[in-house]
C-alpha positions as a Markdown table, in Angstrom:
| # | Residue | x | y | z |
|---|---|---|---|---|
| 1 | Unk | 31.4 | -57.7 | 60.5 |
| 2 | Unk | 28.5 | -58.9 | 58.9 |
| 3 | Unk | 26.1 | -56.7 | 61.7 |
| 4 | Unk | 28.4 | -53.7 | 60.4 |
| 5 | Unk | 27.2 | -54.1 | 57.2 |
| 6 | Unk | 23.8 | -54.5 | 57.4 |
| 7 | Unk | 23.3 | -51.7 | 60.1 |
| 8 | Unk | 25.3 | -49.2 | 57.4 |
| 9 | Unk | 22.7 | -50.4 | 55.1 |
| 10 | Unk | 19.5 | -49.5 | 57.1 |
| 11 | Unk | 21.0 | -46.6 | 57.9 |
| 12 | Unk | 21.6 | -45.2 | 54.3 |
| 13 | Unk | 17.5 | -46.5 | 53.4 |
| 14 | Unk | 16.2 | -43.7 | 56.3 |
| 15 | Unk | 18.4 | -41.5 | 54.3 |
| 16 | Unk | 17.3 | -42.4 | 51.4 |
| 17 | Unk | 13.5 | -42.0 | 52.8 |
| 18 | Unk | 14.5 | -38.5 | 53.8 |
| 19 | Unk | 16.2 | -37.5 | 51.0 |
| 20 | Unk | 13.0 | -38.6 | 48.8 |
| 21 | Unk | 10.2 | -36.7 | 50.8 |
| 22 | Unk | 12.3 | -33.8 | 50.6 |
| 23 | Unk | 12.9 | -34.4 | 46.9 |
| 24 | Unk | 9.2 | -34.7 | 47.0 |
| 25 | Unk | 8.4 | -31.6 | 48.7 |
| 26 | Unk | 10.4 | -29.4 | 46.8 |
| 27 | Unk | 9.0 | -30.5 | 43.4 |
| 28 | Unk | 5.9 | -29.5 | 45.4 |
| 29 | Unk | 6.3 | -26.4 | 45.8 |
| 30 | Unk | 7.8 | -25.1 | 42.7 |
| 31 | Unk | 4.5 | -26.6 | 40.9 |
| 32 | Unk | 2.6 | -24.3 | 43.3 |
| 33 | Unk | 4.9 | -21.1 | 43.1 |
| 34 | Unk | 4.5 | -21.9 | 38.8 |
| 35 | Unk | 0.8 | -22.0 | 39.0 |
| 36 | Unk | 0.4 | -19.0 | 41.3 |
| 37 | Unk | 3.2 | -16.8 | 39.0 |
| 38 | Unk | 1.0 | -18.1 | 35.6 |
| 39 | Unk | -1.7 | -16.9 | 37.8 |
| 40 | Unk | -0.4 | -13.6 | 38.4 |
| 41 | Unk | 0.4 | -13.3 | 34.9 |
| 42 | Unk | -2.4 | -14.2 | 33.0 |
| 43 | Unk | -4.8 | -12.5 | 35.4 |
| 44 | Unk | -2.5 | -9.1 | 34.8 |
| 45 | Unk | -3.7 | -8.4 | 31.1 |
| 46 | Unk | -7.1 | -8.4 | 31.8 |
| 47 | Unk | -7.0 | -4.9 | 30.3 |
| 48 | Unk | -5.1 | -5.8 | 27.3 |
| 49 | Unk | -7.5 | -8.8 | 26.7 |
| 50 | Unk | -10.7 | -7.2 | 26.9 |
| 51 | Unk | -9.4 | -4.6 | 23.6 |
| 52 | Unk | -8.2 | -8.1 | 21.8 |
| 53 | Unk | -11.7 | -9.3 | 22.8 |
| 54 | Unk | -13.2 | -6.3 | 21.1 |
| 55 | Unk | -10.9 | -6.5 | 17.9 |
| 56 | Unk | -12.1 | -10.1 | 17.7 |
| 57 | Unk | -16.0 | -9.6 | 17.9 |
| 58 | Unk | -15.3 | -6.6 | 15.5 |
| 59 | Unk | -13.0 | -9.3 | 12.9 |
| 60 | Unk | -15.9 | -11.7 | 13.1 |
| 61 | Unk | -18.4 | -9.2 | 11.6 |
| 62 | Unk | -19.5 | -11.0 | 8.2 |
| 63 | Unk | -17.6 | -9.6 | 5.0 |
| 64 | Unk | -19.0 | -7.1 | 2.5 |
| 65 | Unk | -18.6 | -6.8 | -0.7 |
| 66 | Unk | -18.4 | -4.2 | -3.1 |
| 67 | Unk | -18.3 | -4.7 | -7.0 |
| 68 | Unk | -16.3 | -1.3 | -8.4 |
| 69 | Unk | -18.2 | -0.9 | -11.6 |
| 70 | Unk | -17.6 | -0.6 | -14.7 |
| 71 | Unk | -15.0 | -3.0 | -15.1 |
| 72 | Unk | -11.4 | -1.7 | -15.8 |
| 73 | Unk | -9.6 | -1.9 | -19.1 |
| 74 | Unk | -6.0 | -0.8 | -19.9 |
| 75 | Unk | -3.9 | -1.2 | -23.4 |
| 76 | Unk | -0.8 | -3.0 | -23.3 |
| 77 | Unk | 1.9 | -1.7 | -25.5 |
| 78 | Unk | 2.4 | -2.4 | -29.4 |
| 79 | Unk | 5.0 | -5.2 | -28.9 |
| 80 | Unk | 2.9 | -6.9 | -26.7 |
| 81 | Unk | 1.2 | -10.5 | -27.2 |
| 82 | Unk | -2.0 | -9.3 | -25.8 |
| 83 | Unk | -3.8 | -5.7 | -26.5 |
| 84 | Unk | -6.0 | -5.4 | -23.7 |
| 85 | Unk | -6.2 | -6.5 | -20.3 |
| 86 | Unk | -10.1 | -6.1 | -18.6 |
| 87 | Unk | -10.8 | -6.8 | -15.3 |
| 88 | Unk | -13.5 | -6.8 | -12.7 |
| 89 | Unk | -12.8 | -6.2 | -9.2 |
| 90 | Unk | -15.0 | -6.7 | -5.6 |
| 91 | Unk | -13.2 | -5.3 | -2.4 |
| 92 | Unk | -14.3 | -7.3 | 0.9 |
| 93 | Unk | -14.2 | -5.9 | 4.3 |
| 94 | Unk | -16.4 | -6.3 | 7.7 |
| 95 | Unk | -16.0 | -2.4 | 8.0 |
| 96 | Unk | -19.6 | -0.5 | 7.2 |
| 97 | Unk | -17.9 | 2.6 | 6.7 |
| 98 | Unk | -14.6 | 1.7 | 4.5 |
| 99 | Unk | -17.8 | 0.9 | 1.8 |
| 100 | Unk | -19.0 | 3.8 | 2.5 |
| 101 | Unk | -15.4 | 5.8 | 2.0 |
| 102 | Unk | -14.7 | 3.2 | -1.4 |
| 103 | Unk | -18.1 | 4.7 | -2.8 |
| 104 | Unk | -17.4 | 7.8 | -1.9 |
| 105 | Unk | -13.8 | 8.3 | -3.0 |
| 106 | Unk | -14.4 | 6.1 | -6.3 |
| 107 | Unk | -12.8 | 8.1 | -8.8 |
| 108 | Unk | -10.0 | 8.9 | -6.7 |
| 109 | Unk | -10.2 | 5.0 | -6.9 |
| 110 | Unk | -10.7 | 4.0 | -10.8 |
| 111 | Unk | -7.8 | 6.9 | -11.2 |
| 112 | Unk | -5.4 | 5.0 | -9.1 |
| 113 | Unk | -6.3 | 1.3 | -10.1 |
| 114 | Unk | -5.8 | 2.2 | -13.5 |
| 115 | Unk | -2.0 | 3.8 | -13.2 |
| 116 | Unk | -1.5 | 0.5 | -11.2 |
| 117 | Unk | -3.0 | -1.7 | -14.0 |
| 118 | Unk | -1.0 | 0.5 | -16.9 |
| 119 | Unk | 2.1 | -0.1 | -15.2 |
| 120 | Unk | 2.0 | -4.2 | -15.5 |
| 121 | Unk | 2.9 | -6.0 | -18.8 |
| 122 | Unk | 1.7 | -9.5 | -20.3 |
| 123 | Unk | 4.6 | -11.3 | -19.1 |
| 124 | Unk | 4.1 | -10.0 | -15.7 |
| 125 | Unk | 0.3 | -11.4 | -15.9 |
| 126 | Unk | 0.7 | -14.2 | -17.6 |
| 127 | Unk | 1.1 | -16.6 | -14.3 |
| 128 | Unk | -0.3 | -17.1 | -11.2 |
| 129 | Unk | 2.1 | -15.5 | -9.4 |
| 130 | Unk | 1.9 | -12.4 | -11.1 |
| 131 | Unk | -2.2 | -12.1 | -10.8 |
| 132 | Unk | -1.2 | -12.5 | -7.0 |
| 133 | Unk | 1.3 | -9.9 | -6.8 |
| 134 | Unk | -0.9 | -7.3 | -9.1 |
| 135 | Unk | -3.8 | -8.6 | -6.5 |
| 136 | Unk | -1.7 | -7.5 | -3.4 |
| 137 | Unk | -0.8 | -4.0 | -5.3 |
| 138 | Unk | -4.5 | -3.0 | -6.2 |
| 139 | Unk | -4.9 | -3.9 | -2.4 |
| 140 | Unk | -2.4 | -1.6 | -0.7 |
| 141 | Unk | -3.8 | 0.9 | -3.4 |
| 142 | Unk | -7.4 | 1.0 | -2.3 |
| 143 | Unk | -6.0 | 1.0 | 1.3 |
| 144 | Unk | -3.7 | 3.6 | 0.8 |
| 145 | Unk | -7.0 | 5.8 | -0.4 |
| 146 | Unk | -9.5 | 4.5 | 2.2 |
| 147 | Unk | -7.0 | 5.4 | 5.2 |
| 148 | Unk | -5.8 | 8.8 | 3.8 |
| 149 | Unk | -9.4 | 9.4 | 3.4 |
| 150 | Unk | -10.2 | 8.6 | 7.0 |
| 151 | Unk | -7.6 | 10.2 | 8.5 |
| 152 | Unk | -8.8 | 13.7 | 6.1 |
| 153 | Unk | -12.0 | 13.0 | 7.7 |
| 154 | Unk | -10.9 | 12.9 | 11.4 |
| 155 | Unk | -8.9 | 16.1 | 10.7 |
| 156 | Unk | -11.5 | 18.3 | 9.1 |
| 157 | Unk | -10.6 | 17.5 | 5.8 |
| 158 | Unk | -13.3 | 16.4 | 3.7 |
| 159 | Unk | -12.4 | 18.0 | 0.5 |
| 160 | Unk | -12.3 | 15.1 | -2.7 |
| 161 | Unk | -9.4 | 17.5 | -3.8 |
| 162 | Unk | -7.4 | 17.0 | -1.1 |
| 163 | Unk | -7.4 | 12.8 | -0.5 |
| 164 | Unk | -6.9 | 12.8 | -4.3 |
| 165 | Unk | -3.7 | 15.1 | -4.0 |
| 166 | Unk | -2.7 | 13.4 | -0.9 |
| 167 | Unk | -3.1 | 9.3 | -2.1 |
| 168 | Unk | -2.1 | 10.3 | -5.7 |
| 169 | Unk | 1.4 | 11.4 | -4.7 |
| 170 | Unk | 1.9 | 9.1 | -2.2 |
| 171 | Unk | 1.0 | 5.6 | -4.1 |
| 172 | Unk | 3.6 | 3.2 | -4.0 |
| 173 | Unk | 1.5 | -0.3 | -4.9 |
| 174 | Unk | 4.5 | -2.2 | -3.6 |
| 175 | Unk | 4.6 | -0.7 | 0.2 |
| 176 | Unk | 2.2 | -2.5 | 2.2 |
| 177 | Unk | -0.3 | -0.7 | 4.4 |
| 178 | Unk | -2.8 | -1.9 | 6.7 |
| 179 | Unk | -5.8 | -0.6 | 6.3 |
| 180 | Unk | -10.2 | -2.1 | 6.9 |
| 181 | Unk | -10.2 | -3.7 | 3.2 |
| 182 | Unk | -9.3 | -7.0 | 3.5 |
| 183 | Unk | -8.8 | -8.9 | -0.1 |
| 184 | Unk | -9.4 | -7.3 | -3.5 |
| 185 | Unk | -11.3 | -9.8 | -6.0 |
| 186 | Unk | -11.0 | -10.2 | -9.8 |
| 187 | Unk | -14.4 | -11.3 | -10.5 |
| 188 | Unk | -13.3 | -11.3 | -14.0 |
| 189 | Unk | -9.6 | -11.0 | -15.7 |
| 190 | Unk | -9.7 | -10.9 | -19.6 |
| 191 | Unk | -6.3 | -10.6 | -21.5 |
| 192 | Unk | -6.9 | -10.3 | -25.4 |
């Protein structure tokens, strides 16, 4: 009885061996068919990766700036604390041309950064968060105008009338819009 018992025992350890190398085996072999599917994968956007390359060599040109001068000054109502607000504002961007459209569509500018500076109070101003969020308007602003400008460009357009007409009516400071400027600057922000 004792022989029973130990030959039931050897015989579960060979099926035990077996059972491991197969276990072994297995884990084997999904490793490799991962690896070769990651393979597969990755090796598939090559297309998609070169343009992200591009757009990354393009977003590591250095930044420009661009002071728009003279500074801007708006009244604030007669119940207000404050009179006046001034400010000075730089635009930054690694795009040559967007300059090139800010200095040439600068009144078109000045016009719109000015209804967008009228329309904010003292108590809106008065904190940190409410220099960010006029910061944020003045940049969807200057977008709005560089990227109506371009696109006026690529279509034949090139009249100053016709981007004035175009971003005029269609500024909303508070709709965000992608456009080559990157971050809008006050270089100076007086309230008096």
């Amino acid at each position: 009885m004792a022989e029973e018992e130990l030959e039931l025992d050897v015989n579960q350890q060979k099926g035990s061996k077996t059972t491991t190398i197969l276990l072994i085996v297995l884990i084997v072999l999904v490793l490799v068919m991962g690896g070769v599917g990651a393979w597969l994968f990755l090796s598939k956007d090559d297309g998609e990766s070169t343009a992200a390359n591009d757009d990354a060599k393009k977003d590591l040109a250095p930044l420009s700036y661009l002071t728009l001068v003279p500074e801007f000054i708006v009244n604030f109502g007669p119940d207000s604390k404050v009179r006046y607000l001034q400010v000075d504002l730089q635009v930054a961007t690694r795009d040559k041309t967007a300059l090139q459209t800010v200095g040439t569509y600068r009144p078109v500018l000045r016009n719109d950064i000015l209804v967008v500076l009228s329309g904010v109070t003292f108590d809106e101003l008065k904190d940190r968060s409410g220099k960010e969020a006029l910061q944020k308007k003045l940049l969807n602003t200057i977008n709005k105008i560089v990227v109506s400008a371009g696109q006026a460009a690529a279509g034949g357009e090139t009249s100053d009338e016709n981007v004035s007409e175009d971003t005029t009516a269609q500024v909303n400071p508070d709709t965000p819009v992608k456009g080559p400027i990157e971050n809008v600057y006050f270089t100076s922000f007086i309230m008096q």
